[in-house]
N, C-alpha and C positions, 0 to 999 in steps of 0.2 A: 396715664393712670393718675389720679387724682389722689390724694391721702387723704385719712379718714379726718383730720382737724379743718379741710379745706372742703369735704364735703358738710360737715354737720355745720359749718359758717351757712355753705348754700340753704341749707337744709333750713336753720332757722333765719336766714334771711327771705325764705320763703322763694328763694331764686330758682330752687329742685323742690321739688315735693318725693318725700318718701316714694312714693309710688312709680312716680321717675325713673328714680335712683335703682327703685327695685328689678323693675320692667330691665332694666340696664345692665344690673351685677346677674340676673337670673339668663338673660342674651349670652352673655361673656362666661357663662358658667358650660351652658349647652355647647358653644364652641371651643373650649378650652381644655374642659374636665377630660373628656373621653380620652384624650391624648396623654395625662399625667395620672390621673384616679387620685386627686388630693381631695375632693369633698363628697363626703360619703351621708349614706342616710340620710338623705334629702325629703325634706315634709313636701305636701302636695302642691306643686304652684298654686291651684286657686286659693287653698286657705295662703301660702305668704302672701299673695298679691291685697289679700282681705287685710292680715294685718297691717302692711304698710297702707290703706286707705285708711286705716284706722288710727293710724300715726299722726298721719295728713290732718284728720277730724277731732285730733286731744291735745289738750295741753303740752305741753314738755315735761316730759317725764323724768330727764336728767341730762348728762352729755351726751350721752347718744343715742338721743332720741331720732329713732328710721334710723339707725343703721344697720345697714346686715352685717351679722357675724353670724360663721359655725364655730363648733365648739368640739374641741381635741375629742378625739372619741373614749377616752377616762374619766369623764366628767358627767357626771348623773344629770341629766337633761329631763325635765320635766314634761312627756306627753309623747317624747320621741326619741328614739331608737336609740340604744346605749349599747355597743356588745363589748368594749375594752378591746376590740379584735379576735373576740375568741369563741370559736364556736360553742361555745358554755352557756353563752349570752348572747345568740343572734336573732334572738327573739324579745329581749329583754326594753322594756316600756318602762322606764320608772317613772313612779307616781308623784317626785318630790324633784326639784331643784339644789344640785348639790351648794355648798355656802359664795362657791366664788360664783355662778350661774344667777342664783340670787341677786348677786349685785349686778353683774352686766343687764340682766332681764329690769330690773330695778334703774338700772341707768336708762333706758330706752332702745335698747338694741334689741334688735326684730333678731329672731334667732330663725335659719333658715334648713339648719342642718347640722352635721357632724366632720371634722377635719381625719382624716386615716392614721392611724398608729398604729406599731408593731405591739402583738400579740401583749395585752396586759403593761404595754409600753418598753417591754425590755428588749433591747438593741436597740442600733442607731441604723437601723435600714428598716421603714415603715411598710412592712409587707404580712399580713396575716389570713388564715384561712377565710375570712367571711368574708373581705372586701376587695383583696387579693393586693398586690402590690403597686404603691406611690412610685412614680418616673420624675428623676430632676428633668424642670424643663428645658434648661439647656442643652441636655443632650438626651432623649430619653430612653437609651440603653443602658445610661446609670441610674446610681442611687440617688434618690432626695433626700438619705438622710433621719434619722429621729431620734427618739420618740415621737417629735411635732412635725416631722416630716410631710405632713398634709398641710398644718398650717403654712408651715414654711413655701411650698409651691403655690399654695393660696395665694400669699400676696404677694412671691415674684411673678406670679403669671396677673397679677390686677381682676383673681376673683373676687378678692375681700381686698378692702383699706387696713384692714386691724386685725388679728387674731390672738387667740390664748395658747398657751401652751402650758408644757410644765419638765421637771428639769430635775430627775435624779442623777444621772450620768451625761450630762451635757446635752440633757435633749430641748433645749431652748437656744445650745448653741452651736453645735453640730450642725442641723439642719437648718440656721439661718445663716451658716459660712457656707452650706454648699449650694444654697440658694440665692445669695446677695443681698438679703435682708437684716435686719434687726434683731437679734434675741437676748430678753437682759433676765438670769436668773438675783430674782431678788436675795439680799439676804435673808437667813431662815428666822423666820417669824413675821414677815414684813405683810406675805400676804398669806393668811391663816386658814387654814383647812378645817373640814367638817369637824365639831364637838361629838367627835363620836369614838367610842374604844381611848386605848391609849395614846396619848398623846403630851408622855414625858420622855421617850424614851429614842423613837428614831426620828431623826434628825436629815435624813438624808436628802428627803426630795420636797419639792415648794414648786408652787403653781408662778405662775409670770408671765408677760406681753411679749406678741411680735409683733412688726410692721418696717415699713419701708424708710421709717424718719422716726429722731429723737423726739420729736414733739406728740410722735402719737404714741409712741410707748412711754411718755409720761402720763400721756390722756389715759391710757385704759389703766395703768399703774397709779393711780389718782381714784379710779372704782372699786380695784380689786384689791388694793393694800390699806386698808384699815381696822384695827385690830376688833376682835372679838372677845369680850371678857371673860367667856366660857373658857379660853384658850391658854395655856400656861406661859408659853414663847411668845405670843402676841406681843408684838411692841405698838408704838405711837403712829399715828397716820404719817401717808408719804408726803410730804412737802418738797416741791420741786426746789434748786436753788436758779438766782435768776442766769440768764446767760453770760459768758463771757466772751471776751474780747476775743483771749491770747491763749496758750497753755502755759504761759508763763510762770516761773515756781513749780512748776509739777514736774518730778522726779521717777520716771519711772524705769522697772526691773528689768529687763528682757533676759528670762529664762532659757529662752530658743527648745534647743531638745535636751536641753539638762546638760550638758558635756556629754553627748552623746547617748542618755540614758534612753532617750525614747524615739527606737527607731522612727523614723521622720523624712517625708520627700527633700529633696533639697529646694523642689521651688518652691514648697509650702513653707519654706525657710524664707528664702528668696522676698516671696508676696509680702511676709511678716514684718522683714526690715523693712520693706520698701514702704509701707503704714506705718512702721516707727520715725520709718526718714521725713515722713508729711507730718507728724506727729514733734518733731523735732523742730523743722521750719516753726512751725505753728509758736514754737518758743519752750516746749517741755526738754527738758534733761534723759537723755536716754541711757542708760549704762548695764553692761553686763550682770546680773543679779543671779547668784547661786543661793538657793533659799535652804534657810539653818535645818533641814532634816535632811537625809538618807531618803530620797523615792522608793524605794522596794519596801521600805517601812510605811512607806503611804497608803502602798499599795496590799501588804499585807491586812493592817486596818480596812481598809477599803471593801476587800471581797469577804472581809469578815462580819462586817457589820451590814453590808448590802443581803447576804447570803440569809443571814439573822431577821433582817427584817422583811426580806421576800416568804421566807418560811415562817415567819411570826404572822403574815396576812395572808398567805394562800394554801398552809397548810391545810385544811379542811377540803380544802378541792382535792391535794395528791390522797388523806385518806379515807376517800368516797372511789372504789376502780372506777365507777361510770364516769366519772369527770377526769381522772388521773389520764384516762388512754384522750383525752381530747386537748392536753396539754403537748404544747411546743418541749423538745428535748430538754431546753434549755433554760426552761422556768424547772420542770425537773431536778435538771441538775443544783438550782440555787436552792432549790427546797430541801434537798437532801443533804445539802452542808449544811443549811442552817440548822436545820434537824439534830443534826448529828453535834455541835458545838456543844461545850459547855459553860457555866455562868463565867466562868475563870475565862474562857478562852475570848469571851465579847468583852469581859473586863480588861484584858490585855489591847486588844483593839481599841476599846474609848480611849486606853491613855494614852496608845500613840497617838489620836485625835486630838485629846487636849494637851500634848504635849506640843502638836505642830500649831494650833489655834494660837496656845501662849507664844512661841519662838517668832509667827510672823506680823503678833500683834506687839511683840516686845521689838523688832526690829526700827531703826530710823534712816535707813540710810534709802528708803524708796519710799512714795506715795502710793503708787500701785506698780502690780507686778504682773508681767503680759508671759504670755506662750499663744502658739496658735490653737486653732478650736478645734483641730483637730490634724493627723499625723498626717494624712492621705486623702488626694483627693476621691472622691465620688468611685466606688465600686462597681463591677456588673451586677446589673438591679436583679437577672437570677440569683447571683449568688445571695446565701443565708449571711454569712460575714467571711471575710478577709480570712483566712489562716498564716497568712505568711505577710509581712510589712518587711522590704529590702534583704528578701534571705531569712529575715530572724521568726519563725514559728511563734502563731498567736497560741498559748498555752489556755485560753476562753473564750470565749463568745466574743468578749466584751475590749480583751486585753489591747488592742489596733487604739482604743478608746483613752486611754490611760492617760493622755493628755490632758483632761480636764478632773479627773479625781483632787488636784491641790485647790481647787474652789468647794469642789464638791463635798468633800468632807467634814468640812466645818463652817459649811453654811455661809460663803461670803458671798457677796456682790460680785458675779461678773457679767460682763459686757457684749457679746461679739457685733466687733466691728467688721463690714465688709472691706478688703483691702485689693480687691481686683482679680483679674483673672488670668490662669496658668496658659501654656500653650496651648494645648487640646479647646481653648474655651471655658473652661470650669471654674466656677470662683472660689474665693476662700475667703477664711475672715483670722481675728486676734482676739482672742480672749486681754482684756481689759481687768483684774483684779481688786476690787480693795478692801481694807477693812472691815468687819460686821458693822454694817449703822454708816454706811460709808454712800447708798445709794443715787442719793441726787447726788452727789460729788462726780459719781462715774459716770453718771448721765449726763454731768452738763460738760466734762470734757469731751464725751459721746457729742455732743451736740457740736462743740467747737470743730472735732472733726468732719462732723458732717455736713456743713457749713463750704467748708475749705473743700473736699471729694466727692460727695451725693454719687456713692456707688450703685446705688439700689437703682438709679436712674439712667446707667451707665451699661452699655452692651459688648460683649465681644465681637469682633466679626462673625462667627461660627453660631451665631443665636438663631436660635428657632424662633417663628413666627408668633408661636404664642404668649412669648416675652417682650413682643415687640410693644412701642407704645408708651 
């Protein structure tokens, strides 16, 4: 499997020709897909084949010009097939390219289809009525994981070089831990979402890269992170920083399961140090780090303000009946508390937000602050979610998840890193943390690690064939 920086070299050295390249990713799709269901709504070969000769015949159009990517199926795609996964919208054509589509179609990537996400994106198991359910391909009776859970088997199984994703509740990093990939949720603002409706107010979820290598989730993080003036939060283009040596000077937190707080496997424990312990070699400072809040105050925040903003965009679906009976329980259920809230009770929420925002941007005693990307490994792909982690009853959907809520809240930079794989075969990764505006900094110890490990390139015995390569 080639990476997408190594292919778009060929591409403009004229060594591959788009059409190539295309004929190649469209082979490996046919033999690959049936077996996981990561790329969905697929446009007609003969027009992609048309576009990549048409690649072949133009100028360059940007960095990635002929490359194929699909695009998270959240994402308004112009001329092809958008459902969010919900039977609401299994017909749904939009006529416009949403802002970050723009820029990829604008950079020169041939767009060939759509990546599979759970219903409207919410959970982290990519399974919904119209497309039916994503398979990890390491073992495909589990989960792959999401919201990007389609991207994510994209480019462990070598459909794509590159894909997008996006990341309320850890879905850029969830399913690139259980896939052995790459997911770096930017900080919020970094890469800015439609000028459309409100856009003071939640803070929760941001678009962002996957891939198989540092280098290429700065390439498409380089298209998709540039601010928009329209935008309130919009900050300054992404500027990568150059590479380093060592991790030398870097200090970082290992949170683990909080003292206990978050029920947790012990070998997802286990994987975690053993990436802190390369991380350490590598010359970084590792030490125990208990971060200045109370977690259940995280986490009250958390389902208050998610609840808030689910019901703040989808309420018009629950009070139309015809669309309400075609909703998943569990968008439902977020709409009904958000519903139900008062200004007082979201105002209580923001300040535990900006309460923890201040405490771990006023802290000095770490650079960045790690936990793993998720508690458990990889689910039965029937099951809806998890109810039970080690004995202790999931009280949500969502709750198995709660290990990524301290990024997710306040909008910082994190990382997951791939750190290898459990008995069964299954991988995981480490959430990498740091401060807002902190992004190439994590990226380039991102890189220093990847340098020293290249997990993404690395098999268990137990691999299926379609990760081989």
């Amino acid at each position: 499997m080639k990476d997408a920086t190594d292919l778009i070299a060929e591409l403009q050295s004229r060594n591959l020709s788009a059409l190539e390249l295309m004929q190649q990713t469209l082979a490996k799709i046919d033999a690959t897909n049936p077996a996981v269901n990561a790329i969905v709504g697929m446009r007609p070969k003969d027009d992609i084949l048309a576009d990549a000769k048409s690649a072949d015949d133009s100028p360059s159009k940007g960095p990635l010009h002929g490359l194929p990517m699909a695009i998270k199926d959240l994402a308004d795609t112009k001329g092809i097939r958008t459902t969010f996964g919900s039977p609401i919208w299994a017909d749904n054509v939009p006529t416009a390219d949403c802002l970050m589509v723009q820029r990829i179609r604008a950079a020169g990537a041939i767009l060939i289809g759509k990546t599979n996400t759970p219903e409207y994106g919410l959970g982290s198991h990519s399974y919904n009525p119209v497309y039916g359910v994503t398979r990890n391909p390491y073992d495909t009776s589990v989960s792959a994981g999401g919201s990007s859970g389609g991207a994510a088997v994209a480019l462990a199984t070598g459909m794509l070089a590159l894909a997008d994703g996006s990341d309320m509740m850890g879905s850029l990093r969830n399913p690139a831990a259980w896939n052995n990939v790459y997911g770096f949720r930017p900080s919020y603002g970094l890469v800015p979402d439609d000028p459309i409706g409100d856009n003071f107010l939640h803070q929760l979820s941001t678009n962002g890269p996957m891939a198989r290598t540092i280098r290429d989730l700065t390439l498409l993080l380089q298209v998709i992170g540039v601010p928009d003036a329209r935008l309130p939060h919009s900050v300054a283009p992404f500027t990568p920083l150059p590479d380093a040596a060592n991790l030398k000077g870097l200090t970082i937190g290992w949170v683990g399961d909080w003292g206990g707080y978050y029920p947790m496997d012990p070998e997802v424990l286990q994987l975690c140090e053993s990436g802190l312990e390369k991380m350490r070699a590598l010359g970084a400072t590792v030490k125990p780090f208990t971060p200045p809040i109370a977690p259940e105050h995280l986490w009250y925040s958390w389902i208050t303000l998610r609840s808030w903003a689910v019901a703040a965009k989808m309420a018009p679906l629950y009070h139309d009946p015809k669309t309400r009976d075609l909703l998943k329980p569990e968008i439902i259920w977020e709409i009904e508390r958000g519903l139900a809230m008062s200004a007082i009770d979201v105002h209580k929420a923001s300040v535990i937000r900006s309460t923890w925002f201040a405490a771990f941007a006023s802290q000095a005693d770490v650079d960045v602050m790690a936990l793993p990307s998720a508690q458990i490994f990889p689910f039965n792909a029937d099951l809806h979610w998890p109810d039970q982690v080690l004995g202790r009853d999931m009280d949500t959907y969502h709750r198995w998840m709660e290990v990524v809520v301290p990024a997710s809240l306040t909008g910082l930079p994190a990382l997951n890193v791939p750190v290898g794989f459990g008995a069964a075969g299954l991988s995981m990764g480490l959430q990498l943390i740091g401060q807002r505006g902190t992004d190439a900094r994590i990226l380039q110890i991102g890189q220093v690690y990847h340098d020293a490990t290249n997990w993404p390139r690395q098999r268990p015995p137990q691999a299926r064939a379609q990760i081989k390569g």
